[in-house]
Residue, then its C-alpha position, 0 to 999 in steps of 0.5 A: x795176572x803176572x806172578x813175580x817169582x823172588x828170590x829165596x835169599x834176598x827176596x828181590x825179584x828175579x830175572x830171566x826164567x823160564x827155567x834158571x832164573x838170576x838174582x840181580x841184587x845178589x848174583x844168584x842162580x836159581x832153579x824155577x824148581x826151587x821157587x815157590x810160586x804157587x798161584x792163589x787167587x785173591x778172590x774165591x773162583x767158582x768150581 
């Protein structure tokens, strides 16, 4: 599964990456250290 990283200001979805990733809508820079994009499982995975 794809996580969509957003971006901090405007909350649109971000492009490029893997390490600076751009803002179309607001023309921002963004470091992939500043994005929360932690993944959480919709279902509960067995240990």
């Amino acid at each position: 599964m794809k996580t969509v990283s957003r971006c901090p200001r405007c909350h649109h979805e971000l492009d490029e990456g893997p390490i600076m990733y751009r803002c179309a809508h607001c023309r921002r820079a963004v470091f992939a250290a500043d994005i929360e994009n932690e993944y959480v499982p919709r279902h509960p995975v067995a240990a």
